[in-house]
C-alpha positions as CSV (number, residue, x, y, z in Angstrom):
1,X,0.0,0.0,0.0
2,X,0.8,3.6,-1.2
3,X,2.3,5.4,2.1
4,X,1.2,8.7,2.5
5,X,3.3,12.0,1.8
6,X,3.8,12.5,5.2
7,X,5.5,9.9,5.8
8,X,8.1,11.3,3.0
9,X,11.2,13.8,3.5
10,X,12.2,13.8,-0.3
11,X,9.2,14.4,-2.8
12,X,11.3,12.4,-5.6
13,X,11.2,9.4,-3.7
14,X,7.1,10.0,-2.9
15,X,6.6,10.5,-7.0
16,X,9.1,7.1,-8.2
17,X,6.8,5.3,-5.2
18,X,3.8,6.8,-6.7
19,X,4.5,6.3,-10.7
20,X,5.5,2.5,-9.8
21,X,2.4,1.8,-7.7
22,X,0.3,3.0,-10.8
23,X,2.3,1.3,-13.1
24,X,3.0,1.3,-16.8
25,X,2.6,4.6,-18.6
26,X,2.6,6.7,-15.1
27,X,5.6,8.7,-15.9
28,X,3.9,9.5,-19.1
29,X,0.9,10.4,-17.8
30,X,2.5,13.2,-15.1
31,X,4.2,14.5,-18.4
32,X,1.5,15.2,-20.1
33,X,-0.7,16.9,-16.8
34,X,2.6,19.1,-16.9
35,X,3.0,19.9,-20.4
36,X,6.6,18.5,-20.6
37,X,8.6,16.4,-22.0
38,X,8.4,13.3,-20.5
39,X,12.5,13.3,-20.7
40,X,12.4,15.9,-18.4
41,X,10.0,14.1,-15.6
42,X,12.8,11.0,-15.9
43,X,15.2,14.0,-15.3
44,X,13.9,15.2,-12.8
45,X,13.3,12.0,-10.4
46,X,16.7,10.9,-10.8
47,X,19.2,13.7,-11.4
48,X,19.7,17.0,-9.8
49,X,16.6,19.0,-11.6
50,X,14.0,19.7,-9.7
51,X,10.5,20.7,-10.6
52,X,9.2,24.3,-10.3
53,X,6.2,25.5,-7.7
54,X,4.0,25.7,-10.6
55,X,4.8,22.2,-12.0
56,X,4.3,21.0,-8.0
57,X,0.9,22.9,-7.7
58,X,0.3,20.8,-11.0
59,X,1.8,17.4,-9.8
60,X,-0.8,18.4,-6.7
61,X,-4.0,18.6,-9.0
62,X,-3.2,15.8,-11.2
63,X,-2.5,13.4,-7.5
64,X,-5.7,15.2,-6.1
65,X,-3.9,15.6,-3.0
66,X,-6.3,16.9,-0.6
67,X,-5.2,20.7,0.9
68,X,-3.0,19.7,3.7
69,X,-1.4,17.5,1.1
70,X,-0.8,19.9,-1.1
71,X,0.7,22.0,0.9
72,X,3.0,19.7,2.2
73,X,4.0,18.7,-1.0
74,X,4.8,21.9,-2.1
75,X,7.1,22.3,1.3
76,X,9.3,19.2,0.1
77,X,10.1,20.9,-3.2
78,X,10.4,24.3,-1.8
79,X,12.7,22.5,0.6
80,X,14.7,20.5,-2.6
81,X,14.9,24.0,-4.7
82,X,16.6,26.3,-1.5
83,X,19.4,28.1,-2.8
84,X,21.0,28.4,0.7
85,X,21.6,26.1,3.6
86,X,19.7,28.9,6.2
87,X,16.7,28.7,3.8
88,X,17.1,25.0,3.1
89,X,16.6,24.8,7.3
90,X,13.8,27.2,7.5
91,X,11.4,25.2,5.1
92,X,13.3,22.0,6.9
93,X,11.8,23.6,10.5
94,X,7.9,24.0,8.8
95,X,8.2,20.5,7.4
96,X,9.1,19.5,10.9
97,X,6.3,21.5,12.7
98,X,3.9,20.0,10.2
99,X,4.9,16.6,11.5
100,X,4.5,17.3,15.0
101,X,1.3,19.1,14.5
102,X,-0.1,15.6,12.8
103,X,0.5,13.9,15.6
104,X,-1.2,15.6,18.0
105,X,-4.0,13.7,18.5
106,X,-5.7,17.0,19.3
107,X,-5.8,17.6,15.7
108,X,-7.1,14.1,14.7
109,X,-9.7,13.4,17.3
110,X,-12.8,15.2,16.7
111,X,-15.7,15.8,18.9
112,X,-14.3,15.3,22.0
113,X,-15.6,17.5,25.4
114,X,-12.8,19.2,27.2
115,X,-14.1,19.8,31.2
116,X,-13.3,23.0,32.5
117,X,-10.4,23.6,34.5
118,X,-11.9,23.6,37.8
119,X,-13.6,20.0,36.7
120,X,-10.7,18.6,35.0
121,X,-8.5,19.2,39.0
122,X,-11.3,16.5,40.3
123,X,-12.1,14.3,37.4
124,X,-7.9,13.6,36.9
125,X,-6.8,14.0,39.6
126,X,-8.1,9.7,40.5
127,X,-8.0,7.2,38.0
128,X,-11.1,6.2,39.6
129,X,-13.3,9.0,38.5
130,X,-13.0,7.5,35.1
131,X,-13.0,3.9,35.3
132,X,-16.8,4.7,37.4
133,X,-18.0,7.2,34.9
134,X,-17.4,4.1,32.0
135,X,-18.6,1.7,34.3
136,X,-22.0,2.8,34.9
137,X,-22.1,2.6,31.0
138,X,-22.7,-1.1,31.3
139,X,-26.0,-2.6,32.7
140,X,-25.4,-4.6,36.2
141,X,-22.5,-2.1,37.2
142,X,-25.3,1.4,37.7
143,X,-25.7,1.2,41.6
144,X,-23.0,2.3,44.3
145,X,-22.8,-1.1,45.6
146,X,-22.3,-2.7,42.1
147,X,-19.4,-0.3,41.6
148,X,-17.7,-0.6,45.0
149,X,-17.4,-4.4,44.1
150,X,-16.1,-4.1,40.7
151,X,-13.8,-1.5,40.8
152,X,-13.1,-2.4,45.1
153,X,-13.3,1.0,45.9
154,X,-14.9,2.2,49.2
155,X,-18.2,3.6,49.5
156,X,-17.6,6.7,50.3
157,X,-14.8,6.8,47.1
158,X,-17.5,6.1,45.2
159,X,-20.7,8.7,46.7
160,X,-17.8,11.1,46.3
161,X,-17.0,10.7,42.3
162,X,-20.7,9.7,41.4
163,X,-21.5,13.4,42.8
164,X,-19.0,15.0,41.1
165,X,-20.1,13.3,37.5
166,X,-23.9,13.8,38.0
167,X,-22.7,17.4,39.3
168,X,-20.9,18.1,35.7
169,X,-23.3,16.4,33.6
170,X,-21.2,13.4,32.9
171,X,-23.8,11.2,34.9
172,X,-26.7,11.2,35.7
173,X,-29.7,9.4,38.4
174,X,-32.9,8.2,37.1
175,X,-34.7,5.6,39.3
176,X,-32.1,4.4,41.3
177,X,-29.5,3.9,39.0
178,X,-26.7,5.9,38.0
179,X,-25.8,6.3,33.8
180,X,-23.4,8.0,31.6
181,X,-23.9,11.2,30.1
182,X,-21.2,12.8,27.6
183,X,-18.5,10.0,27.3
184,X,-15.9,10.8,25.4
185,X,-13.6,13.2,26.7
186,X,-10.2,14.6,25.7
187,X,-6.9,16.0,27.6
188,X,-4.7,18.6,25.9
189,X,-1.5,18.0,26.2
190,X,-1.0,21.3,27.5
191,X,-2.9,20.5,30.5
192,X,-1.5,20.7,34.2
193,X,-3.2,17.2,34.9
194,X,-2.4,15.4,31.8
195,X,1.3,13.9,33.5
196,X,-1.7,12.9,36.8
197,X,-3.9,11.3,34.2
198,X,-0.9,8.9,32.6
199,X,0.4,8.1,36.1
200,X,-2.7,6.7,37.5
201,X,-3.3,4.7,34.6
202,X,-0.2,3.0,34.6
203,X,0.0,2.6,37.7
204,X,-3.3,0.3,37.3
205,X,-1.5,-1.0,34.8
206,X,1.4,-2.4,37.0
207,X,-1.0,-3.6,39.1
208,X,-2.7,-5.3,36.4
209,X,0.5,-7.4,35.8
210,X,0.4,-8.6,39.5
211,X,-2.5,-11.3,38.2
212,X,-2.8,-13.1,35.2
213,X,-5.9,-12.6,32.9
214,X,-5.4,-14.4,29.5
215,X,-7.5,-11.5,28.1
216,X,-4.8,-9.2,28.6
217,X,-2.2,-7.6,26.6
218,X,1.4,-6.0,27.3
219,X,4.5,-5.6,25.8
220,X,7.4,-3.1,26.3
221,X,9.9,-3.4,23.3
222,X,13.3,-0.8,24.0
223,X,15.1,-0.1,20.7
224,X,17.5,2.1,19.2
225,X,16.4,3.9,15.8
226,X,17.2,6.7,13.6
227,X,15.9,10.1,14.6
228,X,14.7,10.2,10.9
229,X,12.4,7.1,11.8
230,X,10.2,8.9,14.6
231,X,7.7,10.9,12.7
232,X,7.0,7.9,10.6
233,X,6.9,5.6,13.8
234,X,4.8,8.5,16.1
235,X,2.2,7.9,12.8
236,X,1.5,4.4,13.1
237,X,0.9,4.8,16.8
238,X,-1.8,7.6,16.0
239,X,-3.4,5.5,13.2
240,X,-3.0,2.3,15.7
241,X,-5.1,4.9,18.0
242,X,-7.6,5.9,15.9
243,X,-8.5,2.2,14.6
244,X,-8.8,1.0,18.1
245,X,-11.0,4.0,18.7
246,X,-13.4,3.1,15.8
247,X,-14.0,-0.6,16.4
248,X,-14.6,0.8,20.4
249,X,-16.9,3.2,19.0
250,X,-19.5,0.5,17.5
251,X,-18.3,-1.9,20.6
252,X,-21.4,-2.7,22.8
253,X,-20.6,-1.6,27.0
254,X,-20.0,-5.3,28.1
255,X,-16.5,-4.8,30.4
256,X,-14.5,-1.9,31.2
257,X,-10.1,-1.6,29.6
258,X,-7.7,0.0,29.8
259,X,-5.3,1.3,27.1
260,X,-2.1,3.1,27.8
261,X,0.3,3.3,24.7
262,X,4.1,5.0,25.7
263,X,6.6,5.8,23.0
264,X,9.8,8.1,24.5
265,X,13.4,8.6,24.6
266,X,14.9,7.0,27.3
């Protein structure tokens, strides 16, 4: 499968990937989009020719890349054509920003609530709060009692955090039981709680690794890699989050997991 241009730092390597994955009569084909010889296309790809912005904004129309794309693609050849190193390194620095600004998963996963700051101090500051405000998602676990078992937390731990999410909307109490309002929920990274919020977690998940359930998964992996390697690497991990979101999304509320995902420099 065709990666995507993002996942390129040369666009003459992205264009001989692209012509071969369409294959026979590509080359000709960009050619004549561009109104050139196609002499000069097999010039550019593998010598030291480049193409010009115009012939870009025209390899951009005939790929359909979408806008972001586009503009990315048009950063590589700016990038290629620099006539200086200092100008070379300033595109170089917007190609990188671009990166990092895909990976934020801020930018890739929509709709999501964001509790004020005086809510977000309670809500992360227990992994607890949480795990209860899923819980009561799934029928048998929507009384104080049920969720004092489950999760072995006491009963005044959980009085405390089922007042808090009825308080903020995130629950609510209908006939004696307790069920979820707004679900999904999202942490800038620029939050004062965010380092909280992964701490607890994984410290549930050391726990976790103190019993055996065949039903759960972990693996730590430490490598050593190119620095060239990370966007591409910090991609998969963001796609790998989104799929598991999706097939969560149409997943009926049978049991509660947890899903912590670490990728650093060590």
């Amino acid at each position: 499968m065709l990666k995507s241009v993002f996942e390129y730092r040369d666009y003459k390597a992205y264009l001989r990937e692209v012509i071969e994955n369409r294959g026979r009569g590509e080359k000709s084909r960009v050619a004549q989009a561009l109104h050139c010889h196609l002499a000069y296309v097999s010039q550019v790809l593998n010598a030291s020719a480049d193409f010009s912005l115009e012939q870009a904004d025209g390899i951009n129309q005939y790929l359909a890349h979408s806008e972001d794309e586009g503009d990315f693609f048009l950063l590589l050849v700016s990038q290629a054509r620099a006539g200086s190193e200092s100008l070379r390194k300033r595109y170089e620095a917007r190609i990188k920003k671009t990166i990092l600004e895909r990976t934020a998963l801020g930018n890739r996963l929509k709709n999501q609530k964001i509790l004020p700051n005086e809510s977000q101090a309670t809500y992360y500051s227990a992994w607890y709060y949480s795990a209860i405000h899923l819980l009561i998602s799934i029928p048998g676990f929507q009384t104080k009692e049920k969720i004092a078992q489950r999760l072995r937390l006491s009963m005044s731990q959980v009085t405390k955090a089922l007042g808090f999410l009825v308080e903020t909307g995130l629950a609510n109490f209908f006939e004696g039981l307790y069920r979820t309002g707004q679900v999904t929920l999202y942490l800038q990274n620029d939050s004062s709680w965010i380092s909280r919020h992964h701490a607890s977690w994984r410290i549930q998940s050391v726990r976790a690794l103190d019993h055996f359930d065949p039903q759960d998964f972990h693996y730590t992996s430490v490598v050593s890699m190119g620095a060239e390697d990370i966007p591409a690497i910090k991609k998969i991990l963001v796609d790998a989050i989104e799929e598991f979101r999706k097939v969560v999304k149409k997943s009926p509320e049978q049991e509660i997991y947890c899903y912590t995902l670490d990728f650093f420099n060590v």
